[in-house]
C-alpha positions as CSV (number, residue, x, y, z in Angstrom):
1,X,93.5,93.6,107.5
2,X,91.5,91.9,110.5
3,X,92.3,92.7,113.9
4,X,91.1,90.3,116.6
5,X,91.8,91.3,120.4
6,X,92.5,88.7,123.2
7,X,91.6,90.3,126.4
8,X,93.5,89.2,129.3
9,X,94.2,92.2,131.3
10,X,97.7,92.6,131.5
11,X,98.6,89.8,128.7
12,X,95.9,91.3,126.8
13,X,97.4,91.1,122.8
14,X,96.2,91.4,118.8
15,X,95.6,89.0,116.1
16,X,96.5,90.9,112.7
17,X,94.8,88.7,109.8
18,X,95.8,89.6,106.1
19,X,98.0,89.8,103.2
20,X,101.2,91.3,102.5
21,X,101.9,91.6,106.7
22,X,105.5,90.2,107.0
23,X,107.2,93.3,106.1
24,X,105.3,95.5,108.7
25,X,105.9,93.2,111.3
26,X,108.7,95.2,112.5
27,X,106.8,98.4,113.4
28,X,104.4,96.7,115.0
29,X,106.8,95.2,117.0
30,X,108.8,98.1,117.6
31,X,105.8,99.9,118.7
32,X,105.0,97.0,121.4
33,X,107.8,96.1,123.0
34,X,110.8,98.3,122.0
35,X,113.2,95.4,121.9
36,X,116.8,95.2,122.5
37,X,117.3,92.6,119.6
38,X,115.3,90.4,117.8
39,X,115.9,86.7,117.2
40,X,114.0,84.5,114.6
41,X,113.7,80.9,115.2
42,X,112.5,79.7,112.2
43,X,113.2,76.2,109.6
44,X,115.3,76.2,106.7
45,X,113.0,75.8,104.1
46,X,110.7,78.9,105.8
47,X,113.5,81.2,106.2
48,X,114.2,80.7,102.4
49,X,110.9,81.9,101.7
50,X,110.5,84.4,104.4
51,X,113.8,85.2,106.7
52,X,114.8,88.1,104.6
53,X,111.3,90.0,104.2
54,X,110.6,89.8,107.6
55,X,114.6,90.7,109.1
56,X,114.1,93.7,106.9
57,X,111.5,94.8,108.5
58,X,113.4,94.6,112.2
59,X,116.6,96.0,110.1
60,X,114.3,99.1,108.8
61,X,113.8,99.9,112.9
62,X,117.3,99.6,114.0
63,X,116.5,96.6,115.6
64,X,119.5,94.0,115.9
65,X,118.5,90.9,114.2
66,X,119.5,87.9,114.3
67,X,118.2,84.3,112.4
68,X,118.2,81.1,114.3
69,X,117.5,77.6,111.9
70,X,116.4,74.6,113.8
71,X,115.4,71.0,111.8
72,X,112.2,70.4,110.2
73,X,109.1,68.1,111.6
74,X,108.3,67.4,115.1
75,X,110.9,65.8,116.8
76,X,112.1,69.1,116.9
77,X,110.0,70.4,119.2
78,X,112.1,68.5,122.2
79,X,114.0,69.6,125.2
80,X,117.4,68.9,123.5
81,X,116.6,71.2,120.9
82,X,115.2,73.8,123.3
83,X,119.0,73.6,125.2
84,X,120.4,74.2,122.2
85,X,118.7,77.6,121.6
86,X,119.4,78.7,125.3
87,X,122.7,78.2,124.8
88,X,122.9,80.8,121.5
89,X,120.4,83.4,123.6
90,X,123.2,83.0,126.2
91,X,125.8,83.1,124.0
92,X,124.7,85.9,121.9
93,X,124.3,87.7,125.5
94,X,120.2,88.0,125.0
95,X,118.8,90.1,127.8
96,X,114.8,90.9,128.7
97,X,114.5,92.7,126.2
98,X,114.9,90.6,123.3
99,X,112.1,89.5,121.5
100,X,111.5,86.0,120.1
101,X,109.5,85.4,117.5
102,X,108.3,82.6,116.2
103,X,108.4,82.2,111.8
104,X,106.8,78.7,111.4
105,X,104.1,76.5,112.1
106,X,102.9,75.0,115.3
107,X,106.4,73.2,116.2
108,X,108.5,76.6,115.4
109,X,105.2,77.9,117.4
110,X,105.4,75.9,120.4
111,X,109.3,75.5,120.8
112,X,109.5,79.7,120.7
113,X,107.2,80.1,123.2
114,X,108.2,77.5,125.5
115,X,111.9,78.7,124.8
116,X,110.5,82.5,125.8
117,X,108.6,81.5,128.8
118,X,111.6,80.4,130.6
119,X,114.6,81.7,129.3
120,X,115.9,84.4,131.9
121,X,111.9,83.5,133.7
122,X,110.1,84.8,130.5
123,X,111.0,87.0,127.6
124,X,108.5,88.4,124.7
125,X,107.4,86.6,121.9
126,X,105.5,87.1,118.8
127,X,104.0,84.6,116.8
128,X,104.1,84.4,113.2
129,X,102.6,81.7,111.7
130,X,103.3,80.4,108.3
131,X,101.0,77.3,108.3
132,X,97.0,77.2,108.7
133,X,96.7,75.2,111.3
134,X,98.8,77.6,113.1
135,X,97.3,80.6,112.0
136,X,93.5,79.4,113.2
137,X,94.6,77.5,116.4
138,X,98.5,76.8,117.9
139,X,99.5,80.6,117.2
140,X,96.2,81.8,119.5
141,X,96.4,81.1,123.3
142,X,99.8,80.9,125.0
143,X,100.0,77.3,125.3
144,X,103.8,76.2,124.8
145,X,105.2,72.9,124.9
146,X,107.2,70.3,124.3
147,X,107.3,66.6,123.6
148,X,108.5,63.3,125.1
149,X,108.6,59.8,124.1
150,X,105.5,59.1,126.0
151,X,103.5,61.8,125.2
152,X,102.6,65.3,123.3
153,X,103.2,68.2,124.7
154,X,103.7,67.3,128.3
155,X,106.3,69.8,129.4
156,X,105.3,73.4,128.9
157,X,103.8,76.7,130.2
158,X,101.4,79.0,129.6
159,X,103.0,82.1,128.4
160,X,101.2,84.6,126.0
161,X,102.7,85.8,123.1
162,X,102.8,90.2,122.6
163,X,101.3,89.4,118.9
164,X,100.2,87.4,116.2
165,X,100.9,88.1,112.7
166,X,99.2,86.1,110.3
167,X,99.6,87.3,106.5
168,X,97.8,84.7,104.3
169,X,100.5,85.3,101.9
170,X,102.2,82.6,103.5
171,X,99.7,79.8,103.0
172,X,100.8,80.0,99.2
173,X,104.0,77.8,99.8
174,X,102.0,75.8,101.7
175,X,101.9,71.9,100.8
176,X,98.2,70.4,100.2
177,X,98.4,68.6,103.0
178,X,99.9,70.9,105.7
179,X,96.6,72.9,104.6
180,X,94.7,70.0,104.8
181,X,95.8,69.8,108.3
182,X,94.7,73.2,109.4
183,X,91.1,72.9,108.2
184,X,90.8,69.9,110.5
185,X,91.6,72.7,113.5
186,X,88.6,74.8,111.8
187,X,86.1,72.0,111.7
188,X,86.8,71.4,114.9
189,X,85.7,75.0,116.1
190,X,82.7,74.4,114.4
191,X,81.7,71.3,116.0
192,X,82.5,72.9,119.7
193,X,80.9,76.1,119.1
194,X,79.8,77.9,115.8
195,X,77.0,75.8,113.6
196,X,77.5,78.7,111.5
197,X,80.8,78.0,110.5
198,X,80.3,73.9,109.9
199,X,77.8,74.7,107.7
200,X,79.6,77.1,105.7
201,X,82.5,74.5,105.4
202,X,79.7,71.9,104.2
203,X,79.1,74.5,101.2
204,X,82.2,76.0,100.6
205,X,84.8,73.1,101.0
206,X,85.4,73.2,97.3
207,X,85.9,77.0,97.4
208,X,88.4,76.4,100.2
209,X,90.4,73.7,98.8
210,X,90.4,75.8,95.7
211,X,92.3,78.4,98.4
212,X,89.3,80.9,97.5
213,X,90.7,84.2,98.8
214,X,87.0,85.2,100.3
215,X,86.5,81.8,102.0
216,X,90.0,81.5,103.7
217,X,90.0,84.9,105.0
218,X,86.3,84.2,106.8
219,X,87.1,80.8,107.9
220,X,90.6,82.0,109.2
221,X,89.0,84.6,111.5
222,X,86.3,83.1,112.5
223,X,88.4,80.6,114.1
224,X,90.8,83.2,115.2
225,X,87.6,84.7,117.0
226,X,86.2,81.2,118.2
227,X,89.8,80.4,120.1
228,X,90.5,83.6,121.6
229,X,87.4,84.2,122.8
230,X,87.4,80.4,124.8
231,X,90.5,81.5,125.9
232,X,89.5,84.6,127.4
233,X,86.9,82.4,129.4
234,X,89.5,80.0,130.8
235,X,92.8,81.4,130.0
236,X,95.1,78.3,132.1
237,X,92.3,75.2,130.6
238,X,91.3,74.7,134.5
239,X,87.9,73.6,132.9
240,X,86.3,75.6,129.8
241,X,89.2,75.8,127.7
242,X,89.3,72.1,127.5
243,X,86.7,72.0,125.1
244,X,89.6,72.8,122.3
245,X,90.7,69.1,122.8
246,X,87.9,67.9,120.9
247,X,89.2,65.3,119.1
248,X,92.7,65.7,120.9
249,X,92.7,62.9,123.2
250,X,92.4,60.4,120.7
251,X,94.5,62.2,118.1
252,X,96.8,62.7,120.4
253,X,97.6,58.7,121.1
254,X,97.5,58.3,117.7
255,X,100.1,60.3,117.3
256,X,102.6,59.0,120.0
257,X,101.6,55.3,118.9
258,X,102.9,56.1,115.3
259,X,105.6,58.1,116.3
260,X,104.6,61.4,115.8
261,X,105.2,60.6,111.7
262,X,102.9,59.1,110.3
263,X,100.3,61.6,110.0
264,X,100.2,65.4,110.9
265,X,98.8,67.2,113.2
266,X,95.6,67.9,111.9
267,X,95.5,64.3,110.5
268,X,95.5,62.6,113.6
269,X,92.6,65.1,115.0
270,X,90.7,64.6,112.1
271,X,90.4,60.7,113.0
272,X,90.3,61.4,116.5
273,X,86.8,63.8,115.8
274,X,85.8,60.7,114.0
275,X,86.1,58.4,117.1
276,X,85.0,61.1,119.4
277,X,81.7,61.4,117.9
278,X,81.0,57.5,117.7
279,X,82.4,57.7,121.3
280,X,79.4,60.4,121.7
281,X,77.0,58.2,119.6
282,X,77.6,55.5,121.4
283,X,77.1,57.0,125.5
284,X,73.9,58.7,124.0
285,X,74.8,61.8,123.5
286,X,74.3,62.8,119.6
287,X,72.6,61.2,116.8
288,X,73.7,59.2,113.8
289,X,73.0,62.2,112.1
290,X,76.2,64.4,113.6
291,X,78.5,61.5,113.6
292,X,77.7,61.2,110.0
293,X,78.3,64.9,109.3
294,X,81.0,65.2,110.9
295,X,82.2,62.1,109.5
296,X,81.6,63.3,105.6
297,X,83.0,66.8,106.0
298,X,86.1,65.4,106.9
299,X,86.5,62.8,104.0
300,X,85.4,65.6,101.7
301,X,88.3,68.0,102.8
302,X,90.4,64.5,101.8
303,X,91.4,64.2,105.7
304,X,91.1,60.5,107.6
305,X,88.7,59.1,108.6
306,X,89.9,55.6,110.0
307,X,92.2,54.6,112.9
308,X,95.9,53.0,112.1
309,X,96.5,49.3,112.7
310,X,96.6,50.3,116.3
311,X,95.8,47.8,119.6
312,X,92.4,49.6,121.7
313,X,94.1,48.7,124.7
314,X,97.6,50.7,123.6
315,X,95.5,53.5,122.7
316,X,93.9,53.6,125.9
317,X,96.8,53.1,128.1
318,X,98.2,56.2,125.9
319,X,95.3,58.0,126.6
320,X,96.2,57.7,130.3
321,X,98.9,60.4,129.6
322,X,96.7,62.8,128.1
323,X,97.2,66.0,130.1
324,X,92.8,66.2,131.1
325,X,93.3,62.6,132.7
326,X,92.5,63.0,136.2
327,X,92.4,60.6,139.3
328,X,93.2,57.9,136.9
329,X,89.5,58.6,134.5
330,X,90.2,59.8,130.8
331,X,88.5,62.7,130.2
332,X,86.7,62.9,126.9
333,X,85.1,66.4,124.8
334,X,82.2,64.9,123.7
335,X,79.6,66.3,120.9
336,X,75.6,66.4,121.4
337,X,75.0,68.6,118.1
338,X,76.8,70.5,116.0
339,X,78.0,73.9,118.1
340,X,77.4,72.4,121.3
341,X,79.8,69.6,123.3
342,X,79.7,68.4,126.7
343,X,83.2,67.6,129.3
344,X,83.1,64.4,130.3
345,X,84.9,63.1,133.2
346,X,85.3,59.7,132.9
347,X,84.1,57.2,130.4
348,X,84.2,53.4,131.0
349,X,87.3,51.8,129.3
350,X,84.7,49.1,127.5
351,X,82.7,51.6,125.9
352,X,86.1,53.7,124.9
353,X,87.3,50.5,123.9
354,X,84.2,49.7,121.5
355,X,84.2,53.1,120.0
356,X,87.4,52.3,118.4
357,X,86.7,49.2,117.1
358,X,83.8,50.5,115.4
């Protein structure tokens, strides 16, 4: 097992990386927080696989514990649901002291911790993820949110979980293209800060789409290690943190534009890295060269590459919403090489609008 630290004084918290971790989550827990009760918000299909291994471990501390299904996919991850699960907590007559935690991917993820933020002004969470692209980026940072009609992720808080628990046991059940997804999240901590790591990708992406038990567990923490230590830097994204949204801005419209189900998570960043380095090509700042890599070690992880039947100026206007848009100017991550990137603070709407048409 891995352990990773996130050091933020007082919210300060470990990342546990391995195998065969579910059933120990509940001494770790235990040992943390000492909780009251324990509720599990989880999805069907994941509490099938995992409810009952990971209750037993809470049952095996005397630790009241109690299972909470909400719907698959991303519509989900909504204030209507998040009433719902207030009302149960309420119900069930949750107190402080009860911990939530988290059995999913980044929608089971997000919902928790925005749920645990604010019921009774902030209760502890744990975050066990089930899905890569939680594990390596949604599980790591505190950000919690949920969605709207016109826009991802728009109403949430910063609240930082007591743990992460991410046994790579899990990624088994996994469907090829939820993985798929997550490795989008990893090439995208390459490009923004480790050279290292994209070229490791660029040798071992048949290795890691063959779920090769050396290269997973390197690429997983590596990540793991990338985003919490950008998070230590800028914990609340006033500036540095905001490098993580490579890609994000445009994936992010894509997403709202298609309804948020057409393509995954990871799918959507995967095209908007695409863009984002044509966008860079195009105001100067990288070569050919990177666009091209960047390009090819998405298509040969089988992730997009090209933009939906989608208007530029819809996209744009969407972009509007994004939560870096300031004074009216769409802010933009930009790449100069691989491992370095540059915050922009405004690019022209033309050029923006010529990047994804190209």
């Amino acid at each position: 097992m891995k352990r990773l630290n996130i050091d933020l004084a007082d919210r300060s918290y470990e990342i546990l990386v391995g195998r065969g971790l579910l059933e120990k989550a509940g001494e770790w827990v235990q040992a943390i927080v000492k909780p009251s009760r324990v509720v599990i918000i989880t999805h069907p299909s994941i509490n099938l696989l995992y409810g009952e291994k990971l209750s037993s471990g809470f049952s095996r501390q005397d630790i009241p514990t109690r299972i909470l299904e909400v719907p698959e996919g991303e519509t989900s991850k909504s204030l209507e649901q998040a009433e719902k699960i207030y009302d149960h907590l309420l119900e069930w007559k949750c107190d402080r002291q009860t911990v939530l935690v988290a059995l999913g991917g980044g929608v089971i993820g997000d919902l928790t911790g925005f749920i645990a933020g604010t019921y009774m002004r902030g209760v502890p969470f744990i975050q066990i993820p089930t899905t890569l692209l939680a594990q390596v980026d949604s599980s790591v940072g505190g950000k919690t949110a949920v969605n709207r009609p016109l826009g991802k992720n728009m109403i949430g808080v910063f609240y930082q979980p007591k743990l992460v628990v991410a046994d790579l046991e899990t990624l088994k059940s996994l469907p090829e293209k939820e993985y798929k997804a997550g490795i989008a999240e990893i090439i995208k901590h390459g490009v923004i800060e480790d050279a290292q790591l994209f070229e490791f990708l660029e040798r071992q992406f048949q290795n890691i789409l063959a779920h090769d038990t050396e290269a997973l567990e390197h690429i997983i923490a590596t990540s793991c290690a990338i985003k919490a230590s950008v998070v230590e830097k800028d914990e609340r994204e006033s500036h540095y943190r905001m490098v993580l949204n490579f890609g994000h801005t445009i994936g992010h419209a894509i997403e709202a534009l298609t309804g948020y189900s057409k393509y995954t998570h990871g799918e959507a960043v995967a095209i908007g890295m695409v863009y984002a380095a044509k966008l860079s090509q195009l105001t100067g700042r990288c070569s050919q060269d990177v666009t091209q890599r960047i390009t090819d070690l998405i298509k040969n992880f089988g992730l997009p590459t090209q933009l939906p039947d989608l208007k530029a100026k819809d996209m744009i206007q969407s972009m509007y919403l994004d939560k870096k848009t300031a004074h009216k100017k769409i802010r933009f991550i930009l790449v100069k090489d691989i491992g370095s990137i540059e915050i922009v603070d405004h690019v022209e709407e033309t050029i923006i609008q010529e990047a994804l048409q190209g």
